[in-house]
C-alpha positions as CSV (number, residue, x, y, z in Angstrom):
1,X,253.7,67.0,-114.5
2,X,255.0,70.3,-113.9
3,X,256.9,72.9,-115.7
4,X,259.6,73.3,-112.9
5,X,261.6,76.5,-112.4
6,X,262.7,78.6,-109.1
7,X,264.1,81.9,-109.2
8,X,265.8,81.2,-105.5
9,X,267.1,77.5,-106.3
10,X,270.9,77.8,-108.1
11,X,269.4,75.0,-110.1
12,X,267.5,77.3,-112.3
13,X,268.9,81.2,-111.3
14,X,272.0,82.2,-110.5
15,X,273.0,84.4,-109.0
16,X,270.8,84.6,-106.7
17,X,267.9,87.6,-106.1
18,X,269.4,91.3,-107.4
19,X,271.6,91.6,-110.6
20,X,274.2,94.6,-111.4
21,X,274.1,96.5,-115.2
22,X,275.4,94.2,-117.6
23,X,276.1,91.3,-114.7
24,X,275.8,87.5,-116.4
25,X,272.9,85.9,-115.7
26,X,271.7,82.1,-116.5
27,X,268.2,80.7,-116.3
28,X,267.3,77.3,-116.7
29,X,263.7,75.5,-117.0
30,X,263.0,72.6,-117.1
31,X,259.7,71.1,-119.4
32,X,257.8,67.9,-119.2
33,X,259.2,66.0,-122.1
34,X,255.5,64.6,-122.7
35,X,254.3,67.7,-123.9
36,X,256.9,67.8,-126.7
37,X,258.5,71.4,-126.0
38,X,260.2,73.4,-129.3
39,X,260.7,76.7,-127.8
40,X,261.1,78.4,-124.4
41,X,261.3,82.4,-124.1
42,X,262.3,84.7,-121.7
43,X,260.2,88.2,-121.4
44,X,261.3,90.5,-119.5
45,X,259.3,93.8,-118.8
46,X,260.1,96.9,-117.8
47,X,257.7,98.2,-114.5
48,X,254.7,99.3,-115.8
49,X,254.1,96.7,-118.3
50,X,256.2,97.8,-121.5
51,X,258.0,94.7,-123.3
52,X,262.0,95.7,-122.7
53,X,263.8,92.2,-123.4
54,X,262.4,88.9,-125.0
55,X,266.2,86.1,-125.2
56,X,265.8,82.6,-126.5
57,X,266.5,79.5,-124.6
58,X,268.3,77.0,-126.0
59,X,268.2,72.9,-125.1
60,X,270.6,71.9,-122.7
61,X,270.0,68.4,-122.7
62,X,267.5,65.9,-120.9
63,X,266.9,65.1,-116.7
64,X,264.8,62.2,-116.4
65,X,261.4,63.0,-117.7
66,X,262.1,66.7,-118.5
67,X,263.5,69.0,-121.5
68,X,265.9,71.5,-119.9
69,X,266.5,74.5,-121.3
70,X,269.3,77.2,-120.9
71,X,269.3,81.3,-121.4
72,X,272.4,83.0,-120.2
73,X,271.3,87.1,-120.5
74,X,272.6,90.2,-119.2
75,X,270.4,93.8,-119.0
76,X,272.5,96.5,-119.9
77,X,270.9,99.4,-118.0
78,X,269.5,99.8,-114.0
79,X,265.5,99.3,-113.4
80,X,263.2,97.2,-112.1
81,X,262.1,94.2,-114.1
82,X,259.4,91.7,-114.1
83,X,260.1,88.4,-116.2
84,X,257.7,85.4,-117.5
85,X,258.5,82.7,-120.1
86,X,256.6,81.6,-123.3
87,X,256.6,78.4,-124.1
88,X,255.6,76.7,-127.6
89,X,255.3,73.2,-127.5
90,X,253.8,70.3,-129.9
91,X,250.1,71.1,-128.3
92,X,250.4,74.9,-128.9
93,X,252.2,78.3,-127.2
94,X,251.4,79.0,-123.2
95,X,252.9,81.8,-121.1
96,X,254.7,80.9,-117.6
97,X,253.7,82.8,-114.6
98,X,254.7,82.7,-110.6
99,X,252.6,81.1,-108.9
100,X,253.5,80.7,-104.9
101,X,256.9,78.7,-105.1
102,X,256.0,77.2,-107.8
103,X,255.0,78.3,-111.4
104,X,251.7,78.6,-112.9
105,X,250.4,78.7,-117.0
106,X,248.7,81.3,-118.2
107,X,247.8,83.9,-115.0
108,X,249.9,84.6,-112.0
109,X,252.4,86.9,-111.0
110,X,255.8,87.9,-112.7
111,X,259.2,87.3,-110.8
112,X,260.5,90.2,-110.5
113,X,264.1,91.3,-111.0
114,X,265.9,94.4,-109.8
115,X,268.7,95.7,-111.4
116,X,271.4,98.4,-109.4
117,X,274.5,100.3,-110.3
118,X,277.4,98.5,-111.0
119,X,279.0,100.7,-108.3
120,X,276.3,100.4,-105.8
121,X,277.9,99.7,-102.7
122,X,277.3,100.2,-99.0
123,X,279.9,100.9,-96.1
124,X,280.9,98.1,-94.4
125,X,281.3,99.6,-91.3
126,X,277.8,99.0,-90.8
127,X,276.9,95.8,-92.3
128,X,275.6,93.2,-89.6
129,X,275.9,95.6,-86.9
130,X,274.0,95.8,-83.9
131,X,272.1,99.2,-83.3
132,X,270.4,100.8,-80.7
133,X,267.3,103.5,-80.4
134,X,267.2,106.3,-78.4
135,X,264.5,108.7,-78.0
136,X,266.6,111.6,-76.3
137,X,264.1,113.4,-74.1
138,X,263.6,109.7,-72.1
139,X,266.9,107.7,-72.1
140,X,269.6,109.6,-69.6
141,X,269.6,113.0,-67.8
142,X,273.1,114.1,-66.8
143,X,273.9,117.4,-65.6
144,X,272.2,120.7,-66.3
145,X,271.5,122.2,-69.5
146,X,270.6,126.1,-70.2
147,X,267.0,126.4,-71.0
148,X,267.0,130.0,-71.5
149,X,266.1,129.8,-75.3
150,X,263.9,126.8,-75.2
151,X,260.6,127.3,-76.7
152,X,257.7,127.9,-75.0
153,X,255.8,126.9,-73.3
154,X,256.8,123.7,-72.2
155,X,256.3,121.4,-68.7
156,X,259.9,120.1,-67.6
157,X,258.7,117.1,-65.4
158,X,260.6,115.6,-62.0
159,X,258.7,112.4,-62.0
160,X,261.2,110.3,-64.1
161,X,259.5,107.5,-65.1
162,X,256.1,108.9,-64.8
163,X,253.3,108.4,-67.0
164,X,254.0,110.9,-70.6
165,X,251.0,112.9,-71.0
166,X,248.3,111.8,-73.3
167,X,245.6,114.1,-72.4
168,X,244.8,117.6,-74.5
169,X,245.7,120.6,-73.1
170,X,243.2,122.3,-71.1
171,X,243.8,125.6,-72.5
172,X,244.0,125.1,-76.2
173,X,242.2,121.5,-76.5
174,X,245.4,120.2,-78.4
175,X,247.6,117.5,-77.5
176,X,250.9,119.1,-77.1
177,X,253.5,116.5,-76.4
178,X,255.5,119.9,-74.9
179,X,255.8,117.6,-71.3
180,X,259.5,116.8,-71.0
181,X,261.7,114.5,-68.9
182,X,264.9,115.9,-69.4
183,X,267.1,113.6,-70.9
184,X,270.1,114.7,-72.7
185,X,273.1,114.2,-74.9
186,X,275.3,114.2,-71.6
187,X,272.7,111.3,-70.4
188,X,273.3,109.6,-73.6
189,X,277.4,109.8,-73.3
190,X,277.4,108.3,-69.9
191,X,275.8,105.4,-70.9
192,X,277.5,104.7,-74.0
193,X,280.0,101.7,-72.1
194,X,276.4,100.0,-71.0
195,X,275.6,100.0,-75.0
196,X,278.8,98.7,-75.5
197,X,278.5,96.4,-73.3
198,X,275.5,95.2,-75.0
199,X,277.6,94.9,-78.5
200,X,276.1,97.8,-80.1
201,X,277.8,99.2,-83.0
202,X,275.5,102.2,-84.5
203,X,273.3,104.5,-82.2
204,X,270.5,105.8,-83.8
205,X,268.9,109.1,-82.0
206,X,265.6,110.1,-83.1
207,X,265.8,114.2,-83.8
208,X,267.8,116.2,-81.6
209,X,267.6,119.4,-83.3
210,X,265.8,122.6,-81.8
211,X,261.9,121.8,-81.8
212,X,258.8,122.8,-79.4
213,X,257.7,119.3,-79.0
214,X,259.3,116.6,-77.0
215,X,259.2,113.7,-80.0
216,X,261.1,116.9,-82.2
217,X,259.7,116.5,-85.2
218,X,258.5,119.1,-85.6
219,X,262.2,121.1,-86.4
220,X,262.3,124.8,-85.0
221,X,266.0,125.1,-86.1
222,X,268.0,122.5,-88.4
223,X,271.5,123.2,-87.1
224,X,271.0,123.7,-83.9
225,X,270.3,120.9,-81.0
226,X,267.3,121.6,-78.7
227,X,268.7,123.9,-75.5
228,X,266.9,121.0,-73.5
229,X,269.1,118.0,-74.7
230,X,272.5,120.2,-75.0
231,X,275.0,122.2,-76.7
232,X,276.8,121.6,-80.2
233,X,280.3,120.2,-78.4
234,X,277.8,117.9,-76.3
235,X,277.4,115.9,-79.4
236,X,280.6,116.6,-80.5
237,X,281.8,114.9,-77.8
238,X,279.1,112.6,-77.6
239,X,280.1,111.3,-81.3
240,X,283.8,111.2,-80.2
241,X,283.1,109.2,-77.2
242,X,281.2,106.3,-79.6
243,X,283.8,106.8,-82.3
244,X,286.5,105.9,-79.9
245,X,284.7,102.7,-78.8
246,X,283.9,102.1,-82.3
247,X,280.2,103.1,-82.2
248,X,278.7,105.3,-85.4
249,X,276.3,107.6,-85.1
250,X,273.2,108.5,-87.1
251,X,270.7,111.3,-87.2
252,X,267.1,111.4,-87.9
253,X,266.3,113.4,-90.6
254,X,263.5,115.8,-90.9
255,X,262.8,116.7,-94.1
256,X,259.5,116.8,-95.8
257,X,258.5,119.4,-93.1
258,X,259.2,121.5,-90.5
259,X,257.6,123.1,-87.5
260,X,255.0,125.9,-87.5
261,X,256.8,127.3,-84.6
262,X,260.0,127.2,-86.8
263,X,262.8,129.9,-87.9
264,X,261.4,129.2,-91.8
265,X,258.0,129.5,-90.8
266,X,257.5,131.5,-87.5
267,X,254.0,131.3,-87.5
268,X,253.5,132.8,-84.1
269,X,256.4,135.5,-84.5
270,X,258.9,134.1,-82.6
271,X,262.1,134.4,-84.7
272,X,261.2,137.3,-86.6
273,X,262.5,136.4,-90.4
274,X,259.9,132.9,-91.3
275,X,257.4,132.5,-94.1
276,X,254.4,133.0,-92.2
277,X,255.3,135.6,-90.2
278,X,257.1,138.1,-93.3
279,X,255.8,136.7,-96.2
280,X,257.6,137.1,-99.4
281,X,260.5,139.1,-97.7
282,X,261.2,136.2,-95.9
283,X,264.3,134.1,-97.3
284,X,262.1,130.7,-96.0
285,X,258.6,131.6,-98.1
286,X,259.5,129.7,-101.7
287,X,260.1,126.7,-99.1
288,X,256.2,126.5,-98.6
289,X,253.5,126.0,-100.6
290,X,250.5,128.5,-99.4
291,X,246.7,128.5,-100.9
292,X,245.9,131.9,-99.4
293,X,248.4,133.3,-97.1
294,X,249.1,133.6,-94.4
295,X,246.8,131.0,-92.8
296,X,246.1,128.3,-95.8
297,X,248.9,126.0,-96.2
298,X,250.0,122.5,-97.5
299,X,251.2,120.7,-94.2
300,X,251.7,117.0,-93.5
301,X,248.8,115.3,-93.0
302,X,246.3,118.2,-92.4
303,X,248.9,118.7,-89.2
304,X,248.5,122.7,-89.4
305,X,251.6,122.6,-87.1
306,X,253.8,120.5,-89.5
307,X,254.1,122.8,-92.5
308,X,255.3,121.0,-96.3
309,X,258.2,122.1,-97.4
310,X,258.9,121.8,-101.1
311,X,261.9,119.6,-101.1
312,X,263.0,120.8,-104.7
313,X,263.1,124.2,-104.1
314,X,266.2,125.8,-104.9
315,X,267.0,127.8,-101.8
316,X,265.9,124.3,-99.5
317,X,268.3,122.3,-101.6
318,X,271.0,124.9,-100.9
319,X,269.9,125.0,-96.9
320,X,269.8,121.1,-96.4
321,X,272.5,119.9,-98.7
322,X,274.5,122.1,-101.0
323,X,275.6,125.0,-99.0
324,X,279.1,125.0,-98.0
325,X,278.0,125.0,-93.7
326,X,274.5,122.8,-95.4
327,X,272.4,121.1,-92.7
328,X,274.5,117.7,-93.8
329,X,277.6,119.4,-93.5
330,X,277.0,120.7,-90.5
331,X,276.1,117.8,-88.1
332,X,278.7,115.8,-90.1
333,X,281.2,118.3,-89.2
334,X,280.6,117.8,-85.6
335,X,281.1,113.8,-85.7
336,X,277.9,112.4,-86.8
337,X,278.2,109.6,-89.3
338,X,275.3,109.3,-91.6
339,X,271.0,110.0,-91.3
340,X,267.9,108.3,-90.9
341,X,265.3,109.9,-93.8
342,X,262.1,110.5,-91.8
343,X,259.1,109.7,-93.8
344,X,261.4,108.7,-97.1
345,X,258.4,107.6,-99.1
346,X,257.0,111.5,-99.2
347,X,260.3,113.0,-100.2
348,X,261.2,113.3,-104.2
349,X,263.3,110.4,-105.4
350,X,265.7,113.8,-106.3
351,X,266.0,114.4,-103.5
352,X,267.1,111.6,-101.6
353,X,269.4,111.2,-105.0
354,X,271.6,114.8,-104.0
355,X,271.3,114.4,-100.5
356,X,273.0,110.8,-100.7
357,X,275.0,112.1,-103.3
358,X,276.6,115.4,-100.9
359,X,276.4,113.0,-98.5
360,X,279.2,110.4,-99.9
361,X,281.1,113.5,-100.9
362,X,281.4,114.9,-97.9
363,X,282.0,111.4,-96.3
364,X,282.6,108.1,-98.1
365,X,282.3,105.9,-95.2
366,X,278.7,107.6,-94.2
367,X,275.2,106.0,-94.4
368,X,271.8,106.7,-95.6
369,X,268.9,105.0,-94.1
370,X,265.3,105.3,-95.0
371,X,261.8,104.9,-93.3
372,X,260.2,102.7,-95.5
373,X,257.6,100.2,-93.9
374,X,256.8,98.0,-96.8
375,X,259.1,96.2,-99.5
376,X,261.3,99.0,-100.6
377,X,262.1,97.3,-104.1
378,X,259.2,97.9,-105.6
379,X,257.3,100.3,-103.6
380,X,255.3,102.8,-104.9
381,X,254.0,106.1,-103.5
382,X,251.7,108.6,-104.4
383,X,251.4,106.8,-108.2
384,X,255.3,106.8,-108.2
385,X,257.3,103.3,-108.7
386,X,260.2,104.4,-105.8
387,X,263.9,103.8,-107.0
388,X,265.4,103.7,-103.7
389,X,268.0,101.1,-104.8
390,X,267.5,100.8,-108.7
391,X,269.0,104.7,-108.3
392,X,271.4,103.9,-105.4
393,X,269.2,106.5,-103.3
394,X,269.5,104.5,-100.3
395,X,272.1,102.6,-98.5
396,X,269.5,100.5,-96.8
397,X,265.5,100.7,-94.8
398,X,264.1,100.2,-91.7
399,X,262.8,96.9,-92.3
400,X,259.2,96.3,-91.1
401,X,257.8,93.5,-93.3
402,X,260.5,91.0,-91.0
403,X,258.8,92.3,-87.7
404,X,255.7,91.8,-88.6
405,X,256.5,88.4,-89.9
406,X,258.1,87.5,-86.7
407,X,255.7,89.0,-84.7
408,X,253.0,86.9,-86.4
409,X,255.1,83.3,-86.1
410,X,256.0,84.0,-82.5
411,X,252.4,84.9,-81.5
412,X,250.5,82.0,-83.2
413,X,249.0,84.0,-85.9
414,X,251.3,82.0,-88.7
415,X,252.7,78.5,-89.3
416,X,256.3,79.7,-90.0
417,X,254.8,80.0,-93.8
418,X,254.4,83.2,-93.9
419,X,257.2,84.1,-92.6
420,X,259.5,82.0,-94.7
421,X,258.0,83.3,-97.3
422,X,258.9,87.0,-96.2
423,X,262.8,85.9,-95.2
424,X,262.8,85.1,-99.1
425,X,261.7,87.5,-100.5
426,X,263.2,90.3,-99.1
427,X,266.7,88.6,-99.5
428,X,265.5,88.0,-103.3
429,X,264.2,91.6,-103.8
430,X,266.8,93.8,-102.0
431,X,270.6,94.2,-103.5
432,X,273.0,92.0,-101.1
433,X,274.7,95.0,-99.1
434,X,271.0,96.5,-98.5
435,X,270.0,93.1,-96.8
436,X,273.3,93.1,-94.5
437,X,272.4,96.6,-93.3
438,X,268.7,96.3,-93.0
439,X,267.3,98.2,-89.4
440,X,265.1,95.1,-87.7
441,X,263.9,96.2,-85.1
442,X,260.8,94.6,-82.7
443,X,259.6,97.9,-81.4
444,X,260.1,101.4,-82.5
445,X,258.9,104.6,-81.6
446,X,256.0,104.4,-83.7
447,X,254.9,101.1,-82.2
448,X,253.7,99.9,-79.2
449,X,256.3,98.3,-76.5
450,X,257.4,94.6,-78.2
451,X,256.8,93.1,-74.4
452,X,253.3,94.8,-74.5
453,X,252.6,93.9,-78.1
454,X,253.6,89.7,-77.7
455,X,251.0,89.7,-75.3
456,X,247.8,91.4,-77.4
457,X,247.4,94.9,-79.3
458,X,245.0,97.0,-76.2
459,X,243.6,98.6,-79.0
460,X,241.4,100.9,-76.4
461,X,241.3,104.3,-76.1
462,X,244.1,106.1,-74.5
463,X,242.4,106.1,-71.1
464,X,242.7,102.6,-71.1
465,X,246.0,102.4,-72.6
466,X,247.1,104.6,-70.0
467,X,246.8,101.2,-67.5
468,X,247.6,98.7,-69.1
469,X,250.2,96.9,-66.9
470,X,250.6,93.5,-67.6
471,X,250.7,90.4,-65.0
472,X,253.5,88.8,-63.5
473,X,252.5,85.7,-65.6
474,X,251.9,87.5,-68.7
475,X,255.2,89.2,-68.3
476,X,256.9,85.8,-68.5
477,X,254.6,84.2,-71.1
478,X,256.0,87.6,-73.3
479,X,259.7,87.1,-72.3
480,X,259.7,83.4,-73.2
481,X,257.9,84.4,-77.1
482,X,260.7,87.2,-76.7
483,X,263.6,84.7,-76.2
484,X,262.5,83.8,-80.3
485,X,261.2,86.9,-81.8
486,X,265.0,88.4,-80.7
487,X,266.7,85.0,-81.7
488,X,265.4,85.2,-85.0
489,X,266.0,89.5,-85.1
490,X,270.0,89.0,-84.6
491,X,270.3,85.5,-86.6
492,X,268.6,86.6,-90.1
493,X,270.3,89.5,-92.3
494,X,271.1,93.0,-91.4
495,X,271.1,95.1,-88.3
496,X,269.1,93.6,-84.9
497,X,268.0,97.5,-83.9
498,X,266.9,97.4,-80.1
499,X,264.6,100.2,-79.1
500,X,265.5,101.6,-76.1
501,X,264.1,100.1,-73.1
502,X,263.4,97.0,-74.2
503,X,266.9,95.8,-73.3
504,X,265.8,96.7,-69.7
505,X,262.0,94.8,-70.0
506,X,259.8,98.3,-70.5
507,X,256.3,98.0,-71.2
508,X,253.9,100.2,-72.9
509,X,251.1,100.8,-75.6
510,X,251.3,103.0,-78.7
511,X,252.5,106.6,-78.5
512,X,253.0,108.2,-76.4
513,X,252.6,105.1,-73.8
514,X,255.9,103.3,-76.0
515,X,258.3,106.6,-74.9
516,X,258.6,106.5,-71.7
517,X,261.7,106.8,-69.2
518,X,264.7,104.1,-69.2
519,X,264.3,102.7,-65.6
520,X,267.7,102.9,-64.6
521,X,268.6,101.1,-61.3
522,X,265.1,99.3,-62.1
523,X,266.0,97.1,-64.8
524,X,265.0,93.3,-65.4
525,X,268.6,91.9,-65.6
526,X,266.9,88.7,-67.6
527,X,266.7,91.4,-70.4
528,X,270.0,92.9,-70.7
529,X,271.6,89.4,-70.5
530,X,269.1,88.1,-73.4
531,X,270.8,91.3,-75.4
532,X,273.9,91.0,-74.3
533,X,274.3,87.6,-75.6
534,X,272.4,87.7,-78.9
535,X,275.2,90.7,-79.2
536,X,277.9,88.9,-78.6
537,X,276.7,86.4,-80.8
538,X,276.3,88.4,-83.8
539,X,279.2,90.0,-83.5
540,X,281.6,87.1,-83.2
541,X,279.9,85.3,-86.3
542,X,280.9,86.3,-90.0
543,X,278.2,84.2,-90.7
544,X,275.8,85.9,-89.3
545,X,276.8,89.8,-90.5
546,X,277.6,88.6,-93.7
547,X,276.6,85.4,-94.5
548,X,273.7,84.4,-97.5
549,X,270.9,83.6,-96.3
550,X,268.5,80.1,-97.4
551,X,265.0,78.8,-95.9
552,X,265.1,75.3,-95.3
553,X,261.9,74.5,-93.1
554,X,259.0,77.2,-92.6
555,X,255.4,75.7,-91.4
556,X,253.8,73.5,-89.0
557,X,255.0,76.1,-86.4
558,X,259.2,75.7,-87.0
559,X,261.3,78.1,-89.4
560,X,264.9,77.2,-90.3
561,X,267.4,79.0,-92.9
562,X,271.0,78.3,-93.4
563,X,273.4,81.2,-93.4
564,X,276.5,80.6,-95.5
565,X,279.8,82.2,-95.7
566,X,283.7,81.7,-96.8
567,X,282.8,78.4,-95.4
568,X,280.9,78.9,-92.4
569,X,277.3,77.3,-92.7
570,X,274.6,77.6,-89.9
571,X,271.7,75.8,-88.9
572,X,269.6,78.7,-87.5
573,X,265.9,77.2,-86.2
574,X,262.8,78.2,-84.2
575,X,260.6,75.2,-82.6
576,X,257.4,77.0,-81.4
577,X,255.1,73.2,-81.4
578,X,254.7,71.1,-78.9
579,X,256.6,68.3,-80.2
580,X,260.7,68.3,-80.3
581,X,262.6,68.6,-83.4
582,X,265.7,66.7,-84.3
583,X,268.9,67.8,-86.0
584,X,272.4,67.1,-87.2
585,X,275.3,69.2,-86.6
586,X,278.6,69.6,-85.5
587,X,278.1,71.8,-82.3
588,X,276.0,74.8,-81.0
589,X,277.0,78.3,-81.2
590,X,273.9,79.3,-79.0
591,X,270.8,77.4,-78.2
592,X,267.9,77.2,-75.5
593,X,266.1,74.9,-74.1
594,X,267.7,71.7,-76.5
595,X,270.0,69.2,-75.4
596,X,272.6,67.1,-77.5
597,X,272.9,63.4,-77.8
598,X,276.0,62.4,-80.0
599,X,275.9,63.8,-83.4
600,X,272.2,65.3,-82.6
601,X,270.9,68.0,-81.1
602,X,267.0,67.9,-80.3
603,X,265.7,71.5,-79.9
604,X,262.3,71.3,-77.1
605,X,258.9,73.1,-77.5
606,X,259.9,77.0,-77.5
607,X,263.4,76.2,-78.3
608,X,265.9,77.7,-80.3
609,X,269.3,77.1,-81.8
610,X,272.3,78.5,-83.9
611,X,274.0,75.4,-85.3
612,X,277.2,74.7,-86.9
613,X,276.3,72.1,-89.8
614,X,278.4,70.3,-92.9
């Protein structure tokens, strides 16, 4: 027999997953009576190792064969915890580790336990919301734009939907990424009804601001938006336009470095006041960190063109967040509604702390978002545990452990185990709001297509990625796998996040292949309808924005999880065998290839279904 405890059963935690400063918590374990248990022991330690907490358990009576015991504990201050139990018994003392999803003596992991502000909260404006991608320069050209101070040099292209260059330039022997297809925040207004259409409810741009390359990234000027894409009152008017059909807008944010071709660092003398190009006299230079000026600098990844910056630096803080007209101040002045942290993990946690901070000040309804592609709970980065939600830092992260998780159950590569076990623990790790407003997306800008990728990774060279088309069959055989990769993206927690394009059936391998041009007046209608009504879907279900979230079946190639709320409980389930599944419920909210008979519904081989259930 077993020692028996589960942190995600009420039976032995409640509540469930992440706690709040001084919040009530009860524990119960329960002991094989044959090994004559006298003592059980909670030990909780703070990250890092160092004994914080040992509480007593007390006897709560018997269950069959079993002693159960009870500890009711609160933690009085935020941090991340791991807990284990000793456990004295007739036979001698034994320590209680994790051990899968079930518990293990003597070696294994810890649970661990997160504990946030009391007054941690997140807007719910944009809990269980749909979003939507875009990369500007390749969504919608409208109208003209005055290119007389865009930077040079640069290719504007009149092939829409051509090819984006890959090759080095023949000059320098650099890829550029300086070709550019025009599109531009007019593009992006004119199509906001389509989004709408679609149910989206936050659009996220990827940089706008004044840069030399096309992906902008590399940020020439933080308050201005690139001459290419528009004007200041474009987005204005751009951010009006969403706000009046309820849409919120968010920025990518740039800001563990800028461009080398910037107006702080103005390495090849174009602005006339940068770092590089006057040295100390320059207002930027404390913002960069330089081994032996001019040419010797700390830059992101060895990328000579993407210069540091030193986040903490007095004058940066003052330029980015505190100033009165601040970078944050400034865009949120002209309508936007919160930012996207580039790179999150290689900006200071004191950082992200004021700029969430001037943030919320300057708008209490506004949201930070972070790119975080592992387990943001207990991530750590450069040696340093991160505190993204321990500290309140961020409002929530782009949530890539679910897509790969998916990815892997829809293409074969995993039972429904896996991920199960990654639904889980992400709901157990991350504080309730967090999970609500998670970003999960299928593809991104820095992934290949998700049409492209349910077919096979093409990991060739960029030659051959160039071509890769796929077949008429295979472009079925990847819709059908999308029909439950996107079922499962809009029925699980948070935000569905469609990159643009997808919703139209693009194709493509990894950058720069994955940013091409929305073929407008070319799109696969079978698509936009598979969007359109996962959209409508989430948003006329509480259940689904808001709703807790429990695994019921994962393995032998079929995941279910309940979602519960003020009420409402769903049956959401995947069936990718090759035998039919069977199941009880009241009726169907949506569901594909199943069919009902009486009280049952029978979902087929690559079926799907969002069930109401007693």
């Amino acid at each position: 027999m077993r020692i028996l405890f589960d942190s995600r059963d009420p039976q032995y935690k409640t509540p469930f997953g992440v706690l709040t400063c001084e919040e009530k918590c009860t524990l119960h374990v329960r002991v094989p009576r044959e090994i004559e248990p006298r003592n059980v022991q909670l030990v909780i330690e703070r990250e890092g190792g160092a004994s914080a907490f040992e509480f007593a358990f007390s006897w709560a009576g018997q269950e069959g064969d079993y002693d159960v015991f009870k500890c009711e504990f609160e933690l009085p201050c935020k941090g991340l915890y791991f807990y284990w139990f000793r456990i004295t018994a007739k036979t001698g003392a034994f320590r209680l580790f994790k051990e899968g999803a079930g518990t293990n003596m003597e070696s294994g992991d810890r649970w661990q336990l997160s504990v946030v502000p009391a007054d941690f909260t997140v807007p719910r404006d944009f809990q269980g919301r749909v979003m939507y991608q875009i990369f500007p320069d390749r969504f919608c050209k409208a109208g003209d734009c005055d290119l007389t101070d865009k930077l040079q040099p640069y290719r504007l292209r009149e092939d829409w939907g051509g090819v984006p260059e890959y090759r080095p330039d023949p000059d320098c022997g650099e890829i550029l990424c300086n070709d550019f297809f025009g599109g531009n925040l007019k593009g992006i207004e004119s199509k906001l009804e389509y989004l709408y259409s679609l149910g989206v409810g936050i659009l996220y741009l990827n940089p706008i601001s004044m840069a030399f390359s096309n992906h902008r990234y590399d940020t020439a000027d933080y308050k201005r938006p690139d001459p290419m894409l528009g004007t200041e009152a474009d987005f204005a008017s751009l951010c009006d336009h969403a706000h009046r059909l309820g849409m919120k807008v968010i920025l990518d944010g740039v800001y563990s470095h800028t461009g080398c071709n910037s107006v702080y660092f103005d390495r090849y003398g174009v602005f006339g006041n940068g770092a590089y190009s006057k040295g100390k006299a320059s207002p930027y230079y404390s913002w960069y960190t330089f081994r032996r000026f001019p040419d010797k600098y700390d830059s992101w990844w060895g990328f000579a063109t993407l210069p540091n910056v030193n986040e903490l630096d007095e004058g940066y803080l003052d330029y980015i967040i505190r100033d009165e007209d601040s970078v944050i101040a400034h865009w949120l002045r002209l309508g936007a509604d919160g930012f996207r942290l580039d790179v999150a993990d290689e900006l200071p946690d004191e950082f992200i702390r004021r700029f969430k901070g001037r943030l919320r000040q300057l708008k209490p309804d506004s949201l930070l978002l972070g790119e975080v592609w592992e387990d943001a709970s207990n991530k750590s980065a450069y040696s340093v545990r991160r505190r993204y939600f321990i500290d309140g830092e961020l409002d929530s992260v782009m949530n890539y452990p679910w897509r790969g998780a998916i990815l892997g159950f829809v293409r074969g590569q995993d039972d429904g185990t896996l991920l199960g076990e990654s639904i889980m623990t992400i709901a157990e790790n991350y504080p309730k709001q967090v999970l609500h407003t998670l970003m999960n997306s299928l593809g991104t800008h820095d992934t290949a297509r998700i049409l492209t990728t349910l077919i096979g990774d093409f990991n060739g060279d960029r030659e051959y990625q160039a071509q890769v088309r796929l077949s008429w069959e295979q472009r079925e055989f990847a819709l059908e796998r999308l029909r439950l990769a996107a079922f499962l993206q809009y029925t699980l927690p948070g935000c569905p996040c469609i990159y643009y394009g997808d919703d139209a059936g693009m194709e493509g391998c990894k950058d720069p292949f994955n940013r091409g041009c929305y073929p407008w007046g070319h799109e696969d209608q079978r698509f936009r309808e598979l969007f359109r009504t996962l959209g409508q879907l989430k948003n006329n279900t509480p259940a689904l924005q808001l709703g807790d979230v429990r695994v019921t079946l994962a393995g032998g190639g079929k995941i279910a999880f309940l979602r519960t709320y003020q009420g409402e409980k769903l049956l959401c389930c995947v069936n990718r065998t090759g035998e039919p599944m069977t199941l009880s419920a009241r009726h169907s909210l949506l569901s594909h290839n199943t069919f009902r008979n009486g009280g049952a519904f029978t979902v087929n081989p690559g079926g799907f279904g969002c069930f109401a259930v007693d």
